[in-house]
C-alpha positions as CSV (number, residue, x, y, z in Angstrom):
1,X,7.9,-2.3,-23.5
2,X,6.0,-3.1,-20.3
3,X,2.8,-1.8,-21.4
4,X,3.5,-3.8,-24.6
5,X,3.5,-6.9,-22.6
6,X,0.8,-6.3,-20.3
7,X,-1.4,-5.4,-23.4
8,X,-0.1,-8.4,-25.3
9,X,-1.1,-11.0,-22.1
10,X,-4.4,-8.7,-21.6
11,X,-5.2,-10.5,-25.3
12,X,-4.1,-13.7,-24.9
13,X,-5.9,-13.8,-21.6
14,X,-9.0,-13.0,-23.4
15,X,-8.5,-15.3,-26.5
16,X,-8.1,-18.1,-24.1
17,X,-12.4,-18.1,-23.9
18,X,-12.3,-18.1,-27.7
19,X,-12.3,-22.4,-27.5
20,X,-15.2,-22.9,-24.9
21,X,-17.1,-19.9,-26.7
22,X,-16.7,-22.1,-29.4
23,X,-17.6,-25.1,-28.4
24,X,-21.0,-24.0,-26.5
25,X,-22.4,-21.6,-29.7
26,X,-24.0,-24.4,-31.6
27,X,-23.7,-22.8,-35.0
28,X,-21.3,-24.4,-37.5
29,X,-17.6,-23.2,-37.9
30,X,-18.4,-20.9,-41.0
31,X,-21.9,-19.7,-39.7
32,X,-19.8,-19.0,-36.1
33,X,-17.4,-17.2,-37.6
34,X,-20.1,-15.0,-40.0
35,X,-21.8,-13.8,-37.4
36,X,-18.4,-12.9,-35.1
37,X,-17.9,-10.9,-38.2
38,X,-20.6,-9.2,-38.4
39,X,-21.5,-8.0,-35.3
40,X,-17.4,-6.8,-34.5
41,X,-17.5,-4.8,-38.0
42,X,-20.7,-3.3,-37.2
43,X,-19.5,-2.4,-33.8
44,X,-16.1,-1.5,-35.0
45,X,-17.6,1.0,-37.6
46,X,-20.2,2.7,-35.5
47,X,-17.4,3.2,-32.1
48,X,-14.7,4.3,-34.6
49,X,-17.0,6.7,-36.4
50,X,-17.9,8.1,-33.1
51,X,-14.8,8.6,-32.2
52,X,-13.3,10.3,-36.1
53,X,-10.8,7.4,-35.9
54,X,-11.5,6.0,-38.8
55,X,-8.8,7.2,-41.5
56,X,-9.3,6.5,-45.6
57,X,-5.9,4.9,-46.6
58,X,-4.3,3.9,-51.2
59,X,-5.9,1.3,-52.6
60,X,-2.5,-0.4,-52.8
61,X,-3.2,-0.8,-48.8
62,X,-6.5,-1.5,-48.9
63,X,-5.8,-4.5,-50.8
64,X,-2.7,-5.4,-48.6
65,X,-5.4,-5.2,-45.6
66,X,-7.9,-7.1,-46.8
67,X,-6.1,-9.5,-47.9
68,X,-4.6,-10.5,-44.2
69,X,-8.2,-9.9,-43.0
70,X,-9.0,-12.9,-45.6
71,X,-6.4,-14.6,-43.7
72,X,-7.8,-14.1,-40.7
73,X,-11.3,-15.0,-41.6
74,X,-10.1,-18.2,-42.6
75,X,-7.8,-18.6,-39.6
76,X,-10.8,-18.8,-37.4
77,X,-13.3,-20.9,-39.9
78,X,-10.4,-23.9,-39.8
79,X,-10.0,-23.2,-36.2
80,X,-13.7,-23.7,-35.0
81,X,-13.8,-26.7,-37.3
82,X,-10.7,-28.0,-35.6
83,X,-13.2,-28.4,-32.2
84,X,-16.1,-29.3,-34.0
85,X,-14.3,-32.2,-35.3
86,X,-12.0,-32.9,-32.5
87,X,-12.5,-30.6,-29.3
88,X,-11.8,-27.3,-27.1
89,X,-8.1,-29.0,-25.9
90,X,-6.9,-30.3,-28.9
91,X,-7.5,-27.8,-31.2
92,X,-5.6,-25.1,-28.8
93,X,-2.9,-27.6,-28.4
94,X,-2.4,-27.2,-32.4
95,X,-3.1,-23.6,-32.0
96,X,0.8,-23.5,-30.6
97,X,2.5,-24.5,-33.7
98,X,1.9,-21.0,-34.8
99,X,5.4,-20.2,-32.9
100,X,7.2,-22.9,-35.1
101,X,5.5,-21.6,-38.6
102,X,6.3,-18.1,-37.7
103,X,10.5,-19.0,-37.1
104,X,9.8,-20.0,-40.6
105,X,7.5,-17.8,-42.0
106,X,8.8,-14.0,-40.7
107,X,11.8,-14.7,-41.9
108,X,11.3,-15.8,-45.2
109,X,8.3,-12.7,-45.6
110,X,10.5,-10.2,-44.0
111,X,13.5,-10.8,-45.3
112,X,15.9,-11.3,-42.0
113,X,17.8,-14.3,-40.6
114,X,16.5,-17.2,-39.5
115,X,16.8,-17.4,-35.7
116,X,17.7,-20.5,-34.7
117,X,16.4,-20.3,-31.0
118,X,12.8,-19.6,-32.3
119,X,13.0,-22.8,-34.5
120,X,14.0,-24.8,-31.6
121,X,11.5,-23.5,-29.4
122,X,8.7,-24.2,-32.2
123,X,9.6,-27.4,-32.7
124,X,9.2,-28.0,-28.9
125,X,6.0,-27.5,-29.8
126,X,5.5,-29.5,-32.9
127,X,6.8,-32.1,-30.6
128,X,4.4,-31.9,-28.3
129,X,1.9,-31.9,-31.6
130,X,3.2,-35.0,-32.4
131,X,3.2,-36.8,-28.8
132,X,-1.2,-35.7,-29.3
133,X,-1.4,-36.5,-32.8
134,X,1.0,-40.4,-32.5
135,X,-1.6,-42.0,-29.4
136,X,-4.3,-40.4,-30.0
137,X,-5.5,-40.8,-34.0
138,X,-9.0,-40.1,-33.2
139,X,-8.4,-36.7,-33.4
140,X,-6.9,-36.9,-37.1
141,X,-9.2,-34.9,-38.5
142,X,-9.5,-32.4,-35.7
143,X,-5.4,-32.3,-35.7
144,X,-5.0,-31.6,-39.5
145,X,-7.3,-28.6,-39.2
146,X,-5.6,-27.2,-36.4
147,X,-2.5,-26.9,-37.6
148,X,-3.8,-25.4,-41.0
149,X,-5.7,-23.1,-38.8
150,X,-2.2,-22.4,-36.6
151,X,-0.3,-21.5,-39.9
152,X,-2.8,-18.7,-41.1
153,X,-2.5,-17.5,-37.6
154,X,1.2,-17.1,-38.0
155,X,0.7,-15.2,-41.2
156,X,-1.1,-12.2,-40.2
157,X,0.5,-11.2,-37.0
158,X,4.1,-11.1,-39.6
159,X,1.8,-8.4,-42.6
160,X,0.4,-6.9,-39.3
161,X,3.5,-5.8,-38.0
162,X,4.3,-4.3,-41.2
163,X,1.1,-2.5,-41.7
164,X,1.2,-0.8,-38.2
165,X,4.2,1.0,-39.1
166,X,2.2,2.5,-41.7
167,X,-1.1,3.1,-40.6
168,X,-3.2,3.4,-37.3
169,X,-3.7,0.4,-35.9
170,X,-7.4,0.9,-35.4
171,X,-7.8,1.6,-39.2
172,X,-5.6,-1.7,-39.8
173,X,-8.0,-3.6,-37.4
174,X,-11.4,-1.6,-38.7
175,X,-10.6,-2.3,-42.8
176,X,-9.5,-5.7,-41.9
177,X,-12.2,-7.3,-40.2
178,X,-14.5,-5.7,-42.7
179,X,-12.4,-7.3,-46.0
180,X,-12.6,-10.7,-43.6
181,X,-16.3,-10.3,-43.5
182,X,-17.5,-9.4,-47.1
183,X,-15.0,-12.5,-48.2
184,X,-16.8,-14.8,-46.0
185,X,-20.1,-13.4,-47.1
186,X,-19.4,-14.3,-50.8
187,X,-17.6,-17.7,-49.7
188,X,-20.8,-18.8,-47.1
189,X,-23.0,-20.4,-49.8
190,X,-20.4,-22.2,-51.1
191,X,-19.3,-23.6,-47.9
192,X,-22.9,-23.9,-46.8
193,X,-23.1,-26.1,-49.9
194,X,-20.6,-28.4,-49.3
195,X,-20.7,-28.4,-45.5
196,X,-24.5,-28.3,-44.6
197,X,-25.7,-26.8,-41.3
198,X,-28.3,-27.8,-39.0
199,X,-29.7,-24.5,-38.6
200,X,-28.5,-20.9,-40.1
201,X,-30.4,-18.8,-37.3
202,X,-28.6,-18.2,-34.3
203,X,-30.1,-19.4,-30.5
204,X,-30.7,-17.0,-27.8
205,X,-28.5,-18.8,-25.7
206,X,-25.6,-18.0,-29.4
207,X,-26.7,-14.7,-29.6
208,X,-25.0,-13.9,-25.8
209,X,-21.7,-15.9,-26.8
210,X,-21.5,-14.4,-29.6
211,X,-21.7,-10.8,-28.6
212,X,-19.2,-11.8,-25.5
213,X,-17.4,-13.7,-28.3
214,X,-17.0,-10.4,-30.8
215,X,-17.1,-7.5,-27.9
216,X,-14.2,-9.1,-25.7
217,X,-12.3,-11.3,-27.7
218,X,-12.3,-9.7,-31.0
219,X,-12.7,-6.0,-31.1
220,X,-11.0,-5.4,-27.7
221,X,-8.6,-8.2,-27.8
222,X,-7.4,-7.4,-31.2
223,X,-6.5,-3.6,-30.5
224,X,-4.8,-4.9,-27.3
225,X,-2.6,-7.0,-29.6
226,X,-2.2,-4.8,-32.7
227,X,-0.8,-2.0,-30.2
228,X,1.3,-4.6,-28.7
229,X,2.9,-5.2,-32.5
230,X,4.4,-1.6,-32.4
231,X,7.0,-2.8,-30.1
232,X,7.0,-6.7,-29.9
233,X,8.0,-9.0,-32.6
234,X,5.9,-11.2,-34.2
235,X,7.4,-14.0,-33.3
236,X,6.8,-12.9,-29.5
237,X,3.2,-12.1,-30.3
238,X,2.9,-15.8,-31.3
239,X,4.8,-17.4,-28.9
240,X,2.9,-15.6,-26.1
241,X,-0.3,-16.8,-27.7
242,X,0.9,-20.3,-26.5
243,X,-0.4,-19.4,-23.4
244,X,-4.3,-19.4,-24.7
245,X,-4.8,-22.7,-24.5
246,X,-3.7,-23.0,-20.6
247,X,-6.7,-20.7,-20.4
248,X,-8.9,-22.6,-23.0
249,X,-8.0,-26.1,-21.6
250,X,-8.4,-25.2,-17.9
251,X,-11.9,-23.7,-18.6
252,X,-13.0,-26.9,-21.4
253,X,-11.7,-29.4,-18.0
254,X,-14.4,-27.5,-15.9
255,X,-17.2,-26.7,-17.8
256,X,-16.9,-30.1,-20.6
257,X,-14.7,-32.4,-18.1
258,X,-12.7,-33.0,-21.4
259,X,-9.9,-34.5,-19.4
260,X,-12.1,-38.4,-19.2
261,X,-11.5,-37.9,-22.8
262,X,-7.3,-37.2,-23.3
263,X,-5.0,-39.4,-22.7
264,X,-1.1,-39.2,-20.9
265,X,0.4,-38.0,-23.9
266,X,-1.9,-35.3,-24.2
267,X,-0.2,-34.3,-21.1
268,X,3.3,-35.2,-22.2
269,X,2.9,-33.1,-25.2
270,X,1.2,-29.7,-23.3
271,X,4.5,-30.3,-20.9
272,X,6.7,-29.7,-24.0
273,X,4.5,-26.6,-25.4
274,X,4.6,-25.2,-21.7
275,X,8.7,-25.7,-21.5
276,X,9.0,-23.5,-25.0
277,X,6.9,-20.4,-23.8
278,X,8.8,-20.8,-20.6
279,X,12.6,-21.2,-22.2
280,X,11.5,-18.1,-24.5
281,X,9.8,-15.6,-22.0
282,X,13.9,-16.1,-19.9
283,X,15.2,-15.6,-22.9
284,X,13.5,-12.5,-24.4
285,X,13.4,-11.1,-20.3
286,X,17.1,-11.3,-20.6
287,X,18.0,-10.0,-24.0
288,X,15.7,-7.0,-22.7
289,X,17.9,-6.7,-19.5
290,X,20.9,-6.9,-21.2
């Protein structure tokens, strides 16, 4: 269980750079997100052909894979929108209400009881959502896309847990990424369409987030955390991830000084998200002690 939870806080430790990597590749959301794809499939194929890890699984599971990858790829589109339209702190402010929409969610998916601490914890959060979202309307739009972006995250932790228990978790993360990626593909002109970009052809200065961006905070961030799922819940797994914006935010104050732009309930609302993860991490430490 230790190595569970160092591997789990390894990840969100990493996904905290996710935001800021966000914020300084200058490539829209969908573009941003295409080329994360690309080069973390092409690395995750060539490393886990190397290695013989990579298994052939039914078609029945394929499709159950790809499917969450999907999720996923739209998970990160919304949330790089989310800053695009609002910025770093905000958008990993909404990121927390994945906590509350997994007490929901896992439940309903998997088939157990609801949990009634883990719905009071998550709406902490939502509370704190609020507190940003009341004072602060200029970040409607930013808000909205956030929290869309926060419910597909609490989706695919919940199928990942069950898919671990079936198959290797780097042939979960390998056929996943790649479903993700060939959606995308077919979706990008569309988007493209609708949501026109400045420029399709990455910088130098993208090209080096991006490969930090896919390298650290994808391929090796997402094996930390898909291990992590054989032994924590998902609900944990979210939860925990409430930590990634103390990360993000700290690092978007330096290097953007977002803080001349956030106002005291911004504060008053991180307080609230910052009380949950600290009520749940006493509470699962003593239910483990026990």
């Amino acid at each position: 269980m230790r190595k569970a939870f160092l591997q789990l806080h390894t990840a969100v430790f990493l996904a905290g750079f996710t935001g800021v990597l966000g914020r300084l590749i200058s490539l829209n959301e969908a573009l941003l997100v295409w080329y994360r794809l690309l080069i973390t499939v092409l690395t995750l194929w060539v490393l886990y052909s190397f290695k013989r890890d990579v298994y052939r699984i039914t078609w029945n599971g394929a499709v159950r894979i790809t499917g969450v990858g999907i999720i996923v790829a739209l998970h990160w589109v919304t949330f790089y929108a989310s800053i695009k339209y609002a910025n770093v702190s905000v958008a990993l402010v909404c990121f927390s209400a994945i906590g509350f929409f997994t007490a929901i969610l896992e439940p309903l998916i998997t088939s157990k009881a609801f949990n009634s601490t883990e719905l009071l914890l998550g709406l902490f959060v939502i509370g704190g959502i609020y507190l940003i979202f009341h004072f602060d309307p200029q970040f409607k739009t930013g808000i909205i896309l956030g929290l869309i972006s926060a419910l597909l995250a609490s989706l695919f932790p919940v199928y990942n847990r069950l898919l671990v228990q079936q198959y290797k978790p780097e042939s979960v993360t390998l056929y996943q990424l790649s479903g993700g990626f060939l959606f995308l593909t077919l979706l990008l002109p569309l988007y493209l369409y609708f949501v026109p970009a400045g420029h399709v052809i990455p910088t130098l200065a993208d090209t080096g987030w991006l490969l930090v961006l896919a390298w650290f905070c994808t391929v090796w961030a997402f094996n930390l955390s898909m291990n992590a799922l054989k032994k924590i819940s998902a609900f944990t797994v979210n939860l925990s991830y409430n930590l990634e914006p103390l990360y993000g935010i700290a690092l978007a104050f330096v290097l953007f000084r977002e803080d001349k732009y956030l106002s005291g309930s911004f504060y008053i609302g991180l307080l609230l998200i910052l009380l949950s993860v600290f009520l749940h991490t006493l509470i699962v430490y003593r239910r483990h002690k026990s």
